[in-house]
N, C-alpha and C positions, 0 to 999 in steps of 0.2 A: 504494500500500500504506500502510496507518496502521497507528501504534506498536501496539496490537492484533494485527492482522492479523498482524505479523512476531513478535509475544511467540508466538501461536498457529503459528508457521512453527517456530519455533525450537524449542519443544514438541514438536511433532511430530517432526521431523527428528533429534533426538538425543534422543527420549523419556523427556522430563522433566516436571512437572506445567506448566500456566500459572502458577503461582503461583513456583515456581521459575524461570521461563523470562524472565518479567515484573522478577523480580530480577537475575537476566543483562544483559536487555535495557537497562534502567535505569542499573545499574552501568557499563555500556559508557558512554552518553550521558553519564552524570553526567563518568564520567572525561575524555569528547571534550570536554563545557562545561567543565570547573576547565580545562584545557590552554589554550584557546582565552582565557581568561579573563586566563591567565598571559603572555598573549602568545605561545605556544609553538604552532609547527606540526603537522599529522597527515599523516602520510603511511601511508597503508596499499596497499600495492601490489596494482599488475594494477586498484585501486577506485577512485584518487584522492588529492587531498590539501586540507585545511583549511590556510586561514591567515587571517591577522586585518590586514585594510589600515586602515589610516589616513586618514581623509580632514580635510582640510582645513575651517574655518568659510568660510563663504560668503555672500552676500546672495542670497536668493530673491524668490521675490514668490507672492503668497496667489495661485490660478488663478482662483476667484470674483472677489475684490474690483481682482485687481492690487494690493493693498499690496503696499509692502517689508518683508519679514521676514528678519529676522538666524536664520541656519540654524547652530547651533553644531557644533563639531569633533565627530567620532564616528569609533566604530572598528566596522567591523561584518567578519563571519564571511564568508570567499570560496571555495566550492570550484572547485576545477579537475580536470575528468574526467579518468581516467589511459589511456592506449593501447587499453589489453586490454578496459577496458569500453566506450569509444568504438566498439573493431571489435566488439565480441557485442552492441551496440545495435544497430550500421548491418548484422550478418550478413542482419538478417530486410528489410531495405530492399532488399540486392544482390540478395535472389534474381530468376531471370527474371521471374517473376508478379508480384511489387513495381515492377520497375524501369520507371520512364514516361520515364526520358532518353530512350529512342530513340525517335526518330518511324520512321514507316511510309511 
């Protein structure tokens, strides 16, 4: 699904214009990126949760040339799926017709 696609869900679903839906949409992201920015965790239940790791500088090496290249500290964005949406992913997997664990 792309940011569209869900402005046009969301629209729908509680019928409101795009234009209004699109400022929802936005505002939501805006506020998850200032958080994340802040250092600060998301947690929205039954959905998951955002956090911001730390990584360390490092030496790497270029995969073309094999140089050594100095890889500097960063912090990037990590989600971690929550319960409720791991099982309503894997539901359509369990069903009989999905399921190829059992041999014959």
């Amino acid at each position: 699904m792309t940011k569209s696609e869900l402005i046009d869900a969301v629209a729908n679903q509680i019928n409101i214009t795009k234009s209004r839906a699109e400022l929802v949409v936005n505002c939501i992201f805006d506020s998850m990126t200032d958080a994340l920015k802040r250092g600060e965790g998301i947690e929205i239940r039954g959905f998951g949760s955002f956090t911001v790791r730390q990584y360390k500088p490092y030496n790497g090496r270029n995969p073309r040339t094999g140089d050594p290249v100095n890889v500097a500290s960063k912090r990037l964005p990590f989600f971690k799926v929550g319960k409720e949406l791991k099982e309503m992913v894997n539901e359509v997997q369990s069903s009989p017709a999905a399921d190829t664990s059992t041999k014959n």
